[in-house]
Z-matrix of the N, CA and C atoms (Angstrom, degrees):
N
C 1 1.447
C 2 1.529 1 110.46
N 3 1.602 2 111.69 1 -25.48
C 4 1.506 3 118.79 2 -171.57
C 5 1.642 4 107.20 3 -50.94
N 6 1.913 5 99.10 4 -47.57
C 7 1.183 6 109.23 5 -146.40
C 8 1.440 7 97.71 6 -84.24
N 9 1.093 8 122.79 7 -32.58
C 10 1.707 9 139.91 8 -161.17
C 11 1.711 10 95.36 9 -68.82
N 12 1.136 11 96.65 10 -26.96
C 13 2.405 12 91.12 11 -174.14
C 14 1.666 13 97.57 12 69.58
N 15 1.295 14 131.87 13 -163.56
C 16 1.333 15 135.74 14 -176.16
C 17 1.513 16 123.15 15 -55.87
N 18 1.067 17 104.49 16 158.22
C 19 1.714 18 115.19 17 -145.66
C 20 1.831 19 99.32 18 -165.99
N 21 1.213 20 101.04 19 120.21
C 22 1.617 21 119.87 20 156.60
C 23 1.663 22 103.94 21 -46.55
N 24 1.573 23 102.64 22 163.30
C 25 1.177 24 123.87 23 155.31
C 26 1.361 25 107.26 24 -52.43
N 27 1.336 26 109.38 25 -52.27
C 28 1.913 27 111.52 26 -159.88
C 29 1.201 28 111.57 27 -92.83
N 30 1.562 29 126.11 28 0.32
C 31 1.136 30 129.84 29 164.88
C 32 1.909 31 109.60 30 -91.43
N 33 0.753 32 117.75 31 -15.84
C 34 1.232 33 140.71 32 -175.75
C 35 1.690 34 98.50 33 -89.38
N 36 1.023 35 100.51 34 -79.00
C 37 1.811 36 113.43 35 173.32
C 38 1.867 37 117.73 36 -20.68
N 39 1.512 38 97.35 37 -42.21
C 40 1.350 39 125.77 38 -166.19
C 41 1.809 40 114.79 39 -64.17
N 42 1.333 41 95.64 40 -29.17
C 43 1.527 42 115.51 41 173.74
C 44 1.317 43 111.01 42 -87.43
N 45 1.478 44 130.25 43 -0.57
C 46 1.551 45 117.55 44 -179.84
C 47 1.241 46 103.09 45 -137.31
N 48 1.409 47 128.00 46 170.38
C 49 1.488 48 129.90 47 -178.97
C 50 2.075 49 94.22 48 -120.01
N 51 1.316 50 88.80 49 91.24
C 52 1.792 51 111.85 50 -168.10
C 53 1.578 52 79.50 51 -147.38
N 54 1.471 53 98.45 52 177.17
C 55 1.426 54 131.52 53 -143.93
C 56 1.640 55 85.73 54 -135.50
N 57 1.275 56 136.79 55 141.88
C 58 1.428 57 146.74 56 172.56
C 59 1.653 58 114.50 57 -43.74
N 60 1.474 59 104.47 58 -16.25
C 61 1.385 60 110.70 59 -142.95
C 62 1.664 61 82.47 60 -103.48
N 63 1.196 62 121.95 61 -34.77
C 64 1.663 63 142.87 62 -147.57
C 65 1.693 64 91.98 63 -82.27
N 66 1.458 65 85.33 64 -61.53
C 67 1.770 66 115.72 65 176.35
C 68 1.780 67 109.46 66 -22.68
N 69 1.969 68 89.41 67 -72.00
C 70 1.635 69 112.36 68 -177.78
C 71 1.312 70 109.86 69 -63.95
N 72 1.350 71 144.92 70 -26.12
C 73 1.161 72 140.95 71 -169.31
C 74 1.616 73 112.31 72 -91.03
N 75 1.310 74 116.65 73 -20.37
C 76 1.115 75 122.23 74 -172.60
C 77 1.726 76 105.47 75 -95.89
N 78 1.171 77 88.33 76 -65.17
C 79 1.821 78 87.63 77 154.42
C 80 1.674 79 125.97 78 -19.53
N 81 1.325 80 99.34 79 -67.33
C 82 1.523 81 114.32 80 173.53
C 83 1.313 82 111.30 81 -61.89
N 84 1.338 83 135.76 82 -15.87
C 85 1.663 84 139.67 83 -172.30
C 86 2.049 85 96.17 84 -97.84
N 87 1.209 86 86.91 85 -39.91
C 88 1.876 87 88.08 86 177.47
C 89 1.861 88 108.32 87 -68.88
N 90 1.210 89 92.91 88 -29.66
C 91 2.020 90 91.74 89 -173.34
C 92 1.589 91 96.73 90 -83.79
N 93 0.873 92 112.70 91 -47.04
C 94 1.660 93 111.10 92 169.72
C 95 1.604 94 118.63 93 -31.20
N 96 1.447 95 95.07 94 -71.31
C 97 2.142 96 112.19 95 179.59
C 98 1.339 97 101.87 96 -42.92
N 99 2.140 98 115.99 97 -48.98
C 100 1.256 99 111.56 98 -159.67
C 101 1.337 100 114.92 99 113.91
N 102 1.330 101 108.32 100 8.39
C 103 1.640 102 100.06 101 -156.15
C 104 1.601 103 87.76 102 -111.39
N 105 1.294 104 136.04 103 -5.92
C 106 1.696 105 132.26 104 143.74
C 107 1.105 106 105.48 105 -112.25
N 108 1.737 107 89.89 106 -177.58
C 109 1.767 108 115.94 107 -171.46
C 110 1.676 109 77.99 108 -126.13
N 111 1.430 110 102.38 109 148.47
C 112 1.706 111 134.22 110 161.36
C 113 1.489 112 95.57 111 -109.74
N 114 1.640 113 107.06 112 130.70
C 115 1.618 114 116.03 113 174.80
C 116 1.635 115 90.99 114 -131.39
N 117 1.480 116 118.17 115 142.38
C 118 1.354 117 117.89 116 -178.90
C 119 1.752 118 98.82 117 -117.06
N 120 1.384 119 119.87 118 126.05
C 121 0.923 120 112.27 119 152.82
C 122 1.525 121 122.21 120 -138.83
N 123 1.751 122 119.91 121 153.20
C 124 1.452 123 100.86 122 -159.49
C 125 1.348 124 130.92 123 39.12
N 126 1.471 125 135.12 124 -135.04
C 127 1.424 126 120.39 125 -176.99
C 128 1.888 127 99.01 126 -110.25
N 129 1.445 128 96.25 127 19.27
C 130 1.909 129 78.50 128 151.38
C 131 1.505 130 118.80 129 -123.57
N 132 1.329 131 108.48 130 179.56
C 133 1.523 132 127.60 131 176.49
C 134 1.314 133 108.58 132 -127.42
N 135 1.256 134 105.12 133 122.45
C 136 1.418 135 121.31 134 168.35
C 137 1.722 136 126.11 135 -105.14
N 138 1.523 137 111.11 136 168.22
C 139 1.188 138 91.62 137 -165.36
C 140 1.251 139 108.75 138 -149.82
N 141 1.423 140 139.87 139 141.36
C 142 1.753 141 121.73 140 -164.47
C 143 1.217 142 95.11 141 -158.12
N 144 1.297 143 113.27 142 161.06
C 145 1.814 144 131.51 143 -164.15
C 146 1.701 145 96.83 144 -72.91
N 147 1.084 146 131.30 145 153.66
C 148 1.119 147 158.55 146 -164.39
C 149 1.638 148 104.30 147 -121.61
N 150 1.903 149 116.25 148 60.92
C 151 0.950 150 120.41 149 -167.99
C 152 1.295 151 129.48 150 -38.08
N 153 1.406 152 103.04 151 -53.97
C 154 1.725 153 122.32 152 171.13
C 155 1.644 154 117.25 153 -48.71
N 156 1.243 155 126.00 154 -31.09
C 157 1.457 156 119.71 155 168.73
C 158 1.486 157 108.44 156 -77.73
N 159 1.765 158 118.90 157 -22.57
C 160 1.633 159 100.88 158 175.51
C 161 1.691 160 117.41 159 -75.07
N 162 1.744 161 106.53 160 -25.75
C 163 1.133 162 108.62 161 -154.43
C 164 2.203 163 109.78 162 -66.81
N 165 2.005 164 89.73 163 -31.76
C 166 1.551 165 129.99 164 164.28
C 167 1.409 166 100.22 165 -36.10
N 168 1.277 167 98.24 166 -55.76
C 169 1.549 168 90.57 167 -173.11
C 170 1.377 169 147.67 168 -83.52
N 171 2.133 170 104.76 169 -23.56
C 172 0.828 171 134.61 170 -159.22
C 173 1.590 172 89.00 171 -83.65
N 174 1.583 173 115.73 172 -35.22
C 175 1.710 174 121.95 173 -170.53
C 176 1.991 175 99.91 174 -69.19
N 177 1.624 176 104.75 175 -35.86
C 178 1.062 177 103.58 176 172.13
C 179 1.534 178 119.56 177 -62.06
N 180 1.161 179 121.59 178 -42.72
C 181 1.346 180 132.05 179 -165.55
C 182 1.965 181 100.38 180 -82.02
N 183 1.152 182 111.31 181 -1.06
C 184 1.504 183 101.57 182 175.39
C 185 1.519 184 118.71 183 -113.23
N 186 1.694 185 109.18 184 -3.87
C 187 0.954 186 103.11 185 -174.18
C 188 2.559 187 107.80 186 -83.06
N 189 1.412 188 63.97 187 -1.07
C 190 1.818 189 70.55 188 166.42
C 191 1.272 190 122.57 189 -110.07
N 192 1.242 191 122.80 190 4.03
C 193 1.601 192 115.94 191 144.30
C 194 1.103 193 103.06 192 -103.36
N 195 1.267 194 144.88 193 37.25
C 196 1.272 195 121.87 194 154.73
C 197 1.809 196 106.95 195 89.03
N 198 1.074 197 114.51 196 -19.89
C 199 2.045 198 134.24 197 -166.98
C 200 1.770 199 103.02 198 60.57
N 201 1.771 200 84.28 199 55.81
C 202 1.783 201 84.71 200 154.00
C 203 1.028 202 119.36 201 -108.11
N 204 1.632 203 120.66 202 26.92
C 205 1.591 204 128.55 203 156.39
C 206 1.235 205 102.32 204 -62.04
N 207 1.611 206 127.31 205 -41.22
C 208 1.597 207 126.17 206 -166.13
C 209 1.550 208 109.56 207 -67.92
N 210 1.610 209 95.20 208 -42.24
C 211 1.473 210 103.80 209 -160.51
C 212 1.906 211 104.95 210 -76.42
N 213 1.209 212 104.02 211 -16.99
C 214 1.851 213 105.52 212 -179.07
C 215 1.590 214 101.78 213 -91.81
N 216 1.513 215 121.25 214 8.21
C 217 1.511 216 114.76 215 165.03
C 218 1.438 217 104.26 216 -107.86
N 219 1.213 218 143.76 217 15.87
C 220 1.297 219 150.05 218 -179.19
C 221 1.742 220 97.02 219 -93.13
């Protein structure tokens, strides 16, 4: 989804074996946290990662290895 930029529900949907309903609700639980953006245009809604809360996290998530994620891409 990172790479794709904005994305329908049903394009989104298309990658999981969920139900439309499963899809929309979860969707709506991710716009809630913050961790997407909802863009409306015409009669669709689109939807894309909220880079800056992964990057938040990923800095969070390294300060417990120590950030030998950096050092094992060297």
């Amino acid at each position: 989804m990172l790479k794709r930029g904005k994305m329908s529900a049903g394009e989104i949907g298309q990658h999981f074996d969920m139900t439309g309903a499963t899809i929309s609700y979860h969707l709506s639980q991710l716009k809630k946290a913050g961790l997407i953006f909802e863009t409306k245009y015409k009669n669709y809604v689109y939807y894309e990662i909220n880079v800056s809360v992964f990057e938040e996290i990923m800095l969070w998530f390294s300060q417990f290895n120590g950030g030998k994620q950096d050092e094992e891409k060297e």
